[in-house]
N, C-alpha and C positions, 0 to 999 in steps of 0.2 A: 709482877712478881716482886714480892720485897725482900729486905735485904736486912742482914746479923749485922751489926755495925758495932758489934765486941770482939774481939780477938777469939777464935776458936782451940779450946787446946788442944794438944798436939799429942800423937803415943811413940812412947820412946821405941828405939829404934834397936833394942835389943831385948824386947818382949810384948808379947802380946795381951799382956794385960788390958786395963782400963785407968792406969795410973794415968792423973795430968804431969804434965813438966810445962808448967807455967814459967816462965822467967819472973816473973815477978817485977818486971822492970817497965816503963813506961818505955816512948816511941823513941825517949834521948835520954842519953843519960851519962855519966862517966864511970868508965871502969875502976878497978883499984888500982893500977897503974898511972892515970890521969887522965887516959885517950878520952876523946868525947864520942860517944857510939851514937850511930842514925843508925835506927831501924829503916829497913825501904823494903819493898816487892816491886822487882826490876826485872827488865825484859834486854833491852839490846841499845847501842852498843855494850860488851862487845860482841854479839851477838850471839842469842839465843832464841828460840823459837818459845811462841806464848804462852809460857808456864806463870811467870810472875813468880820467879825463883824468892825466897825470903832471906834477905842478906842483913848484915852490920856491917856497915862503914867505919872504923876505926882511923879517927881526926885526933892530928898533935896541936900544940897550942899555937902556931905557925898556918893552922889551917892547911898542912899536906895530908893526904890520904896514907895512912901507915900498914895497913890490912884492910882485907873484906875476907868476914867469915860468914858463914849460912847461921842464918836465926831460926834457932831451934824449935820457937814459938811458930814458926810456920805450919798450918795445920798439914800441909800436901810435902810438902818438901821437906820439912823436920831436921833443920839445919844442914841438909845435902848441898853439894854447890859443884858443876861443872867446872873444869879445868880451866874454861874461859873466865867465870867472874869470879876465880879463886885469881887468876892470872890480871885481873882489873887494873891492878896499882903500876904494872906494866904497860897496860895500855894506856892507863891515863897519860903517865908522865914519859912515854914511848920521844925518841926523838923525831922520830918522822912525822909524830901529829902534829898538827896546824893548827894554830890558840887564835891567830888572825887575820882577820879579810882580805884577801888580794885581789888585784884584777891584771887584764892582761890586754892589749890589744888586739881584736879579731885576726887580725891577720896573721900575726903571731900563733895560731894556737897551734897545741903540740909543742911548744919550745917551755921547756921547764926552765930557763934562764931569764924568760919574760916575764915574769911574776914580778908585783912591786906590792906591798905592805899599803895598805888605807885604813881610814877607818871604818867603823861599823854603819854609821850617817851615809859616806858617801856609798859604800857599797849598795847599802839600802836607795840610794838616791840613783844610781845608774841602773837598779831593777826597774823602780818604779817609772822612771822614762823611757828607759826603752820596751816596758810592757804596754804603755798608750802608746810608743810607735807606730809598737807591731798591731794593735788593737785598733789603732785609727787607717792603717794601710787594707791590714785583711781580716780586720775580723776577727771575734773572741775566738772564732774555730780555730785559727792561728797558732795558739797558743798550746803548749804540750809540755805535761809536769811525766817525765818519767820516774816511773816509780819501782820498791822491789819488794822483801818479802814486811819492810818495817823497822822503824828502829824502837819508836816509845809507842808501841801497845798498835799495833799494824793500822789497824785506818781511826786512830785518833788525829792524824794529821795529813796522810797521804789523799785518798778521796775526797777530805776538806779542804785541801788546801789547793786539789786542781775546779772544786765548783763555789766553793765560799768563798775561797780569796781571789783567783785567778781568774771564776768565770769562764771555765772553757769546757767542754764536753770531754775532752783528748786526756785523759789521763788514763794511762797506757803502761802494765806491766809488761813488760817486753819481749816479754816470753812464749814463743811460738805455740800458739794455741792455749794461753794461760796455764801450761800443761804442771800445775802444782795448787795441789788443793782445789780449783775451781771447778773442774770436772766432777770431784766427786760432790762438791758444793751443789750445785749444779743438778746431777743426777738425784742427790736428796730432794731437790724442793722440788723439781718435777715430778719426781714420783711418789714422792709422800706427804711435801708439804712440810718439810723441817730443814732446817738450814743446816744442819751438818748433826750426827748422834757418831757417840763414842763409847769406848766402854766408862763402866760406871765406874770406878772407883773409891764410890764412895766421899769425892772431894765435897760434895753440899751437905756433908751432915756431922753434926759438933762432935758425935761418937766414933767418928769415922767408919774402919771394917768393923768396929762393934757398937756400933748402933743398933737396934733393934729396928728399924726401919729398912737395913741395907743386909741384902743376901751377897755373900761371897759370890762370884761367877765359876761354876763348876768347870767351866771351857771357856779360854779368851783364844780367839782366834787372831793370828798377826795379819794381815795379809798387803805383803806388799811395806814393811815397818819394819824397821830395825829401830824398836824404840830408846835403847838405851844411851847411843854416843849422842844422839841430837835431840832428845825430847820431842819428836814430831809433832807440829800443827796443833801444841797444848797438851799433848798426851805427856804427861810427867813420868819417863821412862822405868823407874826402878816401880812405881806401884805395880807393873806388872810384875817385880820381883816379889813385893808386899803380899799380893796375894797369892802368889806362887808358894809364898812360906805359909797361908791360910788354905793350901788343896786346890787350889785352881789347876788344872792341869791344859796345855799349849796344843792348839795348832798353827806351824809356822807356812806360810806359803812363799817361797822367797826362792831365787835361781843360786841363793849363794847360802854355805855354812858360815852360821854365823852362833856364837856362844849361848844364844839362848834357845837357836833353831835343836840346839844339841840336847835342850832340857824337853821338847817336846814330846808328845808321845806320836806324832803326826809331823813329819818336814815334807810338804810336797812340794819337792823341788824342780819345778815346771821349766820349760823354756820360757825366756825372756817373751814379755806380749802376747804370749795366750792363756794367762788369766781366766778370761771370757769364757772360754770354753770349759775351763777346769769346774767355774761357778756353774755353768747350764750341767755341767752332768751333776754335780753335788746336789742339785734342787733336784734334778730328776731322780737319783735314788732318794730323797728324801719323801720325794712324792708316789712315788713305786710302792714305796717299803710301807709308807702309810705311819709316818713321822711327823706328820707336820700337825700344826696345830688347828686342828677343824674349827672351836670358835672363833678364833681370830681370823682365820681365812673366810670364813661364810660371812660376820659381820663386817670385816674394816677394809678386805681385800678387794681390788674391783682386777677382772680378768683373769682370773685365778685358770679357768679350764683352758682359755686359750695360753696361757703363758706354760700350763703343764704341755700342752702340747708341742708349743715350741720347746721346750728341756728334753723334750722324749728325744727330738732328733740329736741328742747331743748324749748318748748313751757312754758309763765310766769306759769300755771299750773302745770308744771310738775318739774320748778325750784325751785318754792314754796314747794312742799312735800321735795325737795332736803335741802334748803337752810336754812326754817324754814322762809321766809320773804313771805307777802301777794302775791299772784297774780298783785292784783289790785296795789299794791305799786312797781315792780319792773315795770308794764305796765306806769304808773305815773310815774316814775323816767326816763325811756328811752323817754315818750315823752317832760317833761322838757327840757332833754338836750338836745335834738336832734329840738326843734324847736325854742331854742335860737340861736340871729342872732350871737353870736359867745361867745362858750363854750371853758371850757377846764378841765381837770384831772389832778392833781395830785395823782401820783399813788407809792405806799410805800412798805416796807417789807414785808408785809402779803400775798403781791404777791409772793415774791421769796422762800418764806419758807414753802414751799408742794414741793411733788414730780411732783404736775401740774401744776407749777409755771410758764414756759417757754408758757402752752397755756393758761394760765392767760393775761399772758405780752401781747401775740400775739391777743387776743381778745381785751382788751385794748386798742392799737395801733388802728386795726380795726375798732374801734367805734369812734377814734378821726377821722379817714380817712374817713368812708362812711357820715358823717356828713360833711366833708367839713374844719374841723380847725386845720388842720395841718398848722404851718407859717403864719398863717394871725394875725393881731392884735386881742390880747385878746381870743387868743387860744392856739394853743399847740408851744411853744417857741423851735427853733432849728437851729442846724449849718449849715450852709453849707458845699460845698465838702471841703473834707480834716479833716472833721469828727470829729476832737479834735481841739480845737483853742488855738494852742501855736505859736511860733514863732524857737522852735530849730533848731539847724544848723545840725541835721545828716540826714535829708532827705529833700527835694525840697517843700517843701509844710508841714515841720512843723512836728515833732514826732509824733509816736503812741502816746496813754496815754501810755500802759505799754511795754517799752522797751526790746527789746530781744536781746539774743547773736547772734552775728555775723556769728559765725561760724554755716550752718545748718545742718551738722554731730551732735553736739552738740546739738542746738534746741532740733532735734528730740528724746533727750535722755531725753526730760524731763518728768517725772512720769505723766504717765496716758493719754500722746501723742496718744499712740496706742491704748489705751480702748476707751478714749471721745476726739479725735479730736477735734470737736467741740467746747468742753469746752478748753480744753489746746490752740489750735491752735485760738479762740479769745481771750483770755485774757492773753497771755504767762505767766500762774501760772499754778504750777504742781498742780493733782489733789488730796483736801485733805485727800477725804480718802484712795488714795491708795499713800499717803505719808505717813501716818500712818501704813499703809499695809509694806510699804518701811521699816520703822523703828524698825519695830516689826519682821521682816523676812529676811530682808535683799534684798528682791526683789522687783525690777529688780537688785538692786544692794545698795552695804553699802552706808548709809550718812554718812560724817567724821567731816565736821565740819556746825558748822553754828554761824548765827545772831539773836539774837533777835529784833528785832524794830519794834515798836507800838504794841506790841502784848505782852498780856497775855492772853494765849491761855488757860492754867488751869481754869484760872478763869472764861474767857468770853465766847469765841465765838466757839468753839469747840461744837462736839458731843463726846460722852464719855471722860470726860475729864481728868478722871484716866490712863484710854489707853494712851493720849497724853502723861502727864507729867513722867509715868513711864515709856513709850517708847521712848524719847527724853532722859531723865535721863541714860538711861540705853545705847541705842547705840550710842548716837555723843562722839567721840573722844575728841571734844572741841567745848566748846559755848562760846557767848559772847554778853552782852547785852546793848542797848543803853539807857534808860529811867533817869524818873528823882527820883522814889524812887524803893528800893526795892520790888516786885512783889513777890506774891507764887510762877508762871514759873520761873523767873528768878532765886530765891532761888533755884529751885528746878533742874535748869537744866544748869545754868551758870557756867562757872571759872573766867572771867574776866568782870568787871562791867564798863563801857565809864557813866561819870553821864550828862544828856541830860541837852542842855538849853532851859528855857520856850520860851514861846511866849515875851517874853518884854525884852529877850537877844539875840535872834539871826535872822540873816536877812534868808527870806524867799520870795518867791512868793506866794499866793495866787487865786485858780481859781476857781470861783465859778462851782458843781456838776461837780468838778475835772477837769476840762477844755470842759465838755461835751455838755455844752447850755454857749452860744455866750450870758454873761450878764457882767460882769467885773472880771477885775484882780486885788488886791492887791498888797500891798508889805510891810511884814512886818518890820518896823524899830526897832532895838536895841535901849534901853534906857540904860540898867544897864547891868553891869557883876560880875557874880556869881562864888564863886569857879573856878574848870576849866571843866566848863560846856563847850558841845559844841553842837551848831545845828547840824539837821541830814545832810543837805548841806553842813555847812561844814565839816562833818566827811568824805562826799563821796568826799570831794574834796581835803583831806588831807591821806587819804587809799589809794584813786585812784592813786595818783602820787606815793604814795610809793612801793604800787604792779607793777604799768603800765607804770613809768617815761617815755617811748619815746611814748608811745600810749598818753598820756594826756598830752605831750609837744608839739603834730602834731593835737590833739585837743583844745591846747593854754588855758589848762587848768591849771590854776596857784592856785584859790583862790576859795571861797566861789561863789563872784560873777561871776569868772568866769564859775562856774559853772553851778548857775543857770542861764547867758547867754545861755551855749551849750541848756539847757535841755527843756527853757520855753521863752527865750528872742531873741533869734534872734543873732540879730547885735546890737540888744539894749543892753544900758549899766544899769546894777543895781541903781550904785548909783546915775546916772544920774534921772532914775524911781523914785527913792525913796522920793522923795518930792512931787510928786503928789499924794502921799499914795494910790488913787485910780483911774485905769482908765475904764472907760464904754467902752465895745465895738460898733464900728460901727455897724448897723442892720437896714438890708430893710426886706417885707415881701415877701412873692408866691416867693421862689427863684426856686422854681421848674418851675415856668413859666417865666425864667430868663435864663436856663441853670445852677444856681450858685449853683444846689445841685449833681452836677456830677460833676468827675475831668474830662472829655470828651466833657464840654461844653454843653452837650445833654440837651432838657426841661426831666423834670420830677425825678424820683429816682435813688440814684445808687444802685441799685438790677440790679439784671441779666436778669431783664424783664421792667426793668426803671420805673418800677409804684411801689406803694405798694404792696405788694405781699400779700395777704389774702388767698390765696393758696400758702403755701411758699418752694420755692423752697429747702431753704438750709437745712429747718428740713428732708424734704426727702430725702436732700443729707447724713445727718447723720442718717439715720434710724427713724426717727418719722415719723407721721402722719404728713401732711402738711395741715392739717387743723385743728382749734381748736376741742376737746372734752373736755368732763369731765371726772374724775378719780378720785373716790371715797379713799378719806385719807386708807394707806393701814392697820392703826392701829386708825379704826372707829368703832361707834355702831353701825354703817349701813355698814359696807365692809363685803362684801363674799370672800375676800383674804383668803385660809385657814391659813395663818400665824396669823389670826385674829382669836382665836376659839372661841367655845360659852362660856368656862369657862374664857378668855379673856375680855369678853363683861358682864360679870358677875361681875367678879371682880373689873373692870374698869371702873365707868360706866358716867364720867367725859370725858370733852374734853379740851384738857390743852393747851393753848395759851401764849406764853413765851414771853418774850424781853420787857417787860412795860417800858416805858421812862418814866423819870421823871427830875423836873426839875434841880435835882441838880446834877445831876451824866451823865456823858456819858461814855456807858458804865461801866466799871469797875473802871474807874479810878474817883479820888474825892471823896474815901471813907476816907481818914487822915486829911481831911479838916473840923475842927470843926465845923463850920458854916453851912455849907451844911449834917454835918451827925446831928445836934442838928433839920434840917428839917426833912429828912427822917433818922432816926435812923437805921434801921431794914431792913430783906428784907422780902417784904409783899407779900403777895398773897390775890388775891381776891376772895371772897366765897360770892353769894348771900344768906340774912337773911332766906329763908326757907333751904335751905341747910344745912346753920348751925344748924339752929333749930332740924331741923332732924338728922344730927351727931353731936351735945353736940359741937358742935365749940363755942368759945365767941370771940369779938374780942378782938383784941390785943393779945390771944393764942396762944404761938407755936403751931405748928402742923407738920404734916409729910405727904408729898405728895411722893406719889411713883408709880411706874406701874410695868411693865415686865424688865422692862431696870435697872432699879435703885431707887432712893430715894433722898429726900433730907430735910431738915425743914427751915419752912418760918414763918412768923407771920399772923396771920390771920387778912386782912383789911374788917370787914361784909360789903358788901354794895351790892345794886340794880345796880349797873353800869356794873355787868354780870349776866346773866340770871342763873334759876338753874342747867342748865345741863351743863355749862362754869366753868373752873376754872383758873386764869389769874395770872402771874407769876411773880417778877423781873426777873432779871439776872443779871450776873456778881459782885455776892455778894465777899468779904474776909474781913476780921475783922486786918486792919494794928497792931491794939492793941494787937491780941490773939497769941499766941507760932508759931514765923517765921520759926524754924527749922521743917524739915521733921520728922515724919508723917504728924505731923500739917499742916503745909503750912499757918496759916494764918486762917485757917481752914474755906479753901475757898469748900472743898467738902463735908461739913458739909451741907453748905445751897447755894451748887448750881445745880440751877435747869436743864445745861442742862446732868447732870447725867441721867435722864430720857430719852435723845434720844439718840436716836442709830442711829450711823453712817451707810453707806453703803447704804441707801434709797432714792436715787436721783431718777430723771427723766433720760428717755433714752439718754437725750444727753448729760448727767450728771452733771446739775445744779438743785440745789434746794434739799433741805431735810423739816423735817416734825417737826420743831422746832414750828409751830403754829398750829399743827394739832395734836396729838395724845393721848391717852388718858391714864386718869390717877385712881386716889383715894387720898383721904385725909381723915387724922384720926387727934386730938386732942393729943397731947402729953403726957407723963408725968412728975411729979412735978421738977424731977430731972434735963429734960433736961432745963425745963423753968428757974432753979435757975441758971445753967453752962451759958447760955447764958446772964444773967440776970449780973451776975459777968462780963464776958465779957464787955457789956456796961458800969458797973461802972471803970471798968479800964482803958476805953479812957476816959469817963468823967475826970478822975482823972489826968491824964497824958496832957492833950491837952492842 
């Protein structure tokens, strides 16, 4: 696939015309003021999910960063900018970030008063020793880079840095059942052969929504996405605005109101975790009614009758008693979209976070296929063969996303290969919970050392996340962490601290939904330098030569950029890149009736049966059903699991839905940022007004949410935007203000919420867990905890 390597223009933002608004200015340059401006397309710190926002760094002659504004010239984002990297100049010069290397001694760890200042040599010099320790005691299997959602462009550094630098199979996002994005990753390439489609946007083409090549989508369906606070997984939030103001008209599927659920013509507001069911009857009237798209079903489709037959048992009637959504509404919903002349879905987290999340994805997929909008304009947006669109030099056609070791004696030893193939053998990440099993038992064998980068596992994305940090604590021999402040995990489980640089110091690539949908690639440009911060590229390309000198001298890896040549560029040169800040990909449409979606040249899919597969082969190859069901939450009001008892169903009588985004936070990180916590203070929970009425809640009250699994306290936000039998959650709360040393941590398991899920509850092919499905209770607090907490905010007021 090739690549524009001119700046594409941009359409202004208060008409729909075809006027450019070209800036006229190159990638540097100085304002009339005197500032010196970097152009850049930046991702995270301070965290944002893979849009490759287009920003200006505005530098005084002192070299401080004085503003970042959004660069207008950005084709997709058109000077729009998140609260996060308007709030950048905050985080940069934040006093809690760490500009320099510390270590600590092991036995020490958990004491924040044990930190001593080194330099960047010897830090690097006590990685590199004790990784041959651990390498010459047990083995590169030993070795474990935990990982999270990414800082500079998700697996430019993560994947490479646990098998290119590291050499270890174990690189492990920590998250119970990978349950974010991977599932529905996952259910693409099984069943159709595309590493992930989205809706179109329009982001690959110079005219954008008016290009003669791109259809407006008559119907975007949400499902499971609340794209606007977070930008989900590369979906750049307001284009669903963009083309709202071009006629697109919404279906939302989501358990909560939410501002744009309200502009739909469609809100099917389902219970938490039965999705699955809601999609088998949407296909079945589709297929009833005799909506669906006969050529595309007869030529690319493979199991089309037995999969209508599976959807029949899933009648809008009997989804409704399931789902809690009308009959007549989910019959009204599937004919919307199924008799626009080109639809598409965006489809989010709420998929992959059940144990029947893989036949979520898999129905999903399905309904974009037997409609007909797979790859056509203003439908479901996708690569062609070679599946990821990078340019790397260690395969013929361009790296995986996530990179594996070489050696396949090795491969094979990575945690949870031999339980869920499936999962380990597509995503090459050991599986998390039986890394946790790993660390807590020693089996299949000891971890000795590891990494941390992007990941605060304590705090974020883990299930039980006391297990974690006192099972990491307790068995790695030595850690060592890359970030830009201090973390509860890192406190908790490091000796040696690398202090990371933001987005506005270090060079990076950028690929929108990870390189996964053919839209464009970034490249982040350095304005300023800080301490002796260093990006995560260039750490793997200053580690790499020191562990591997003739293996990264025969990969002519010298440098930052030549780094990310090998990983993401090709033959291309960085700094060459680097002044175009952004390039569009090329993109035609129907490449399946091209040949262009097989590496075989063949029309149609690459599956093993070259169509989409709605009977799918490879979940049968792993032990599932190969056609969708439904699978009642195993810890539901409604399951007959006996793990579910009646005195369970009693006690519990809540369905608790976690992971709330908001606008100022991703994830965990951006809670020391005054500005964004003076928005969200607190971590909230949401309780509909009779709810509370009925248990003594008010708002703004601590309270304490708890189940079978654990506990935690949140604030109470009363509101109508979840129904009474919902209870809706942050996540990834810690208080940078409250007591860093262990017990405390931060006193991030004070109020995080996923204390309450329990690991080990995946799907058969062991993706997904039950972080939006399971149930709970909430009670009103006492006066005591509401003052301890209460002190707590007045002491970052006071300090910030």
């Amino acid at each position: 696939m090739g690549i524009k390597t001119t700046a594409a223009p941009a359409i202004p933002l208060d008409t729909l015309s075809k006027t450019k608004n070209d800036l006229g200015k190159p990638w540097k340059f100085d304002d009339e003021t005197g500032l010196h401006v970097t152009r850049s397309c930046v991702w995270s710190p301070p965290g944002c999910h893979p849009v490759g926002c287009g920003v200006k760094f505005y530098v005084d002659d002192e070299g401080t960063l004085v503003k970042v504004e959004g660069d207008e010239n950005h084709p997709v984002t058109q000077g729009r900018l998140c609260m996060r990297c308007i709030a950048l100049k905050d985080y940069v010069y934040n006093p809690a970030r760490i500009i320099h290397p510390m270590k600590r001694d092991r036995k020490y760890r958990g004491q924040d008063d044990k930190w001593e200042r080194i330099s960047i040599d010897e830090a690097l010099d006590i990685i590199e020793e004790e990784y041959w320790k651990a390498v010459k005691k047990y083995g590169h299997e030993s070795v474990l880079v935990y990982t999270g959602t990414g800082r500079n462009g998700g697996v430019t550094s993560g994947s490479n840095l646990a098998a290119l630098v590291f050499n270890t199979p174990n690189y492990c996002y920590t998250q119970s059942g990978y349950a974010c994005y991977l599932p529905r990753m996952a259910a693409s390439v099984y069943v159709s052969g595309i590493a992930y489609t989205e809706v179109d946007y329009a982001g690959t083409l110079e005219g954008r929504y008016d290009d003669p090549a791109y259809a407006v989508p008559e119907v975007i369906m949400l499902w499971g996405k609340d794209p606007l606070p977070s930008n989900p997984d590369g979906l750049f939030g307001h284009s669903v605005i963009d083309m709202m103001k071009r006629g697109s008209k919404l279906i939302t599927v989501d358990p909560r109101v939410n501002w744009i659920s309200t502009k739909a013509d469609y809100h099917l507001r389902l219970r938490p975790g039965t999705d699955t069911a809601l999609g088998m009857a949407m296909a079945d009237t589709i297929i009833k009614e005799d909506l669906y798209d006969h050529e595309f079903v007869e030529n690319y489709c493979y199991g089309f009758e037995e999969f209508a037959e599976r959807c029949a048992t899933m009648p809008a009637e009997k989804a409704a008693e399931i789902c809690g959504v009308p009959a007549e509404d989910i019959r009204g919903a599937a004919r919307l979209y199924a008799n626009a002349k080109q639809a598409t879905v965006s489809w989010g987290l709420a998929i992959d976070q059940k144990t029947n999340g893989m036949q979520n994805g898999q129905i999903v997929v399905a309904l974009t296929a037997i409609t007909g909008n797979i790859d056509r304009p203003g439908g479901q947006l996708v690569a062609g063969a070679g599946t990821v669109v990078t340019g790397g030099e260690n395969s013929d056609e361009g790296m995986s996303a996530l990179m594996r070791v070489d050696d396949d004696e090795l491969h094979m030893k990575m945690i949870g290969m031999k339980e869920y193939p499936g999962y380990c053998g597509f995503c090459n990440n050991s599986h998390a919970d039986l890394t946790l099993r790993a660390l807590q038992t020693d089996e299949p064998y000891h971890l000795s050392f590891a990494m941390i980068m992007n990941s605060n596992f304590g705090a974020n994305s883990t299930a039980q996340p006391k297990e974690w940090i006192e099972a990491s604590a307790k068995c790695l021999d030595f850690a060592f962490a890359l970030d830009c402040v201090m973390t509860p995990s890192i406190q908790a489980v490091a000796d040696v601290f690398i202090p990371l640089a933001t987005t506005a110091e270090s060079k990076t690539v950028v690929s929108v939904n990870y390189g996964a949908t053919p839209v464009y690639r970034g490249f982040q440009n350095p304005a300023i330098k800080v301490g002796e911060c260093m990006g995560d590229a260039e750490f793997a390309a200053v580690m790499g030569r020191r562990l591997w000198p003739e293996k990264f001298d025969k990969l002519n890896i010298h440098s930052t950029e030549d780094f990310l040549r090998y990983v993401w560029l090709g033959k291309e040169d960085f700094d060459e890149l680097a002044p175009t800040v952004i390039n569009q990909y090329d993109h035609e449409y129907f490449k399946y009736k091209k040949g262009k979606m097989r590496p075989d040249g063949e029309l149609g899919f690459n599956t093993p049966s070259g169509r989409i597969e709605l009977w799918c082969s490879a979940y049968a190859q792993f032990g599932d059903d190969p056609l969708p069901y439904y699978e009642e939450p195993i810890y539901s009001p409604y399951s007959d699991d006996p793990r579910m008892t009646d005195e369970y169903k009693k006690d519990y009588p809540f369905v608790l839905t976690t992971g709330a985004r908001t606008y100022c936070f991703f994830h965990s990180e951006n809670r020391h940022v005054p500005v964004l916590r003076e928005i969200n203070p607190d971590p909230l929970v949401e309780v509909n007004p009779k709810t509370a009425q009925r248990l003594g809640i008010i708002d703004g009250q601590w309270c304490r949410v708890y189940n079978m699994f654990g506990s935690c306290y949140l604030k109470a936000k009363v509101s109508p935007i979840v129904d009474e039998n919902t209870i809706h959650a942050q996540h990834g709360w810690w208080f940078p203000e409250a007591d860093p040393s262990a017990p405390d941590l931060f006193d991030t398991l004070k109020c995080q919420i996923n204390n309450l899920i329990p690991g080990f509850h995946t799907g058969k092919i062991g993706f997904g867990a039950p972080f939006k499905s399971i149930v709970c209770n909430i009670e009103p607090t006492d006066k005591d905890f509401d003052t301890d907490m209460q002190a707590i905010q007045e002491k970052f007021r006071s300090v910030k």
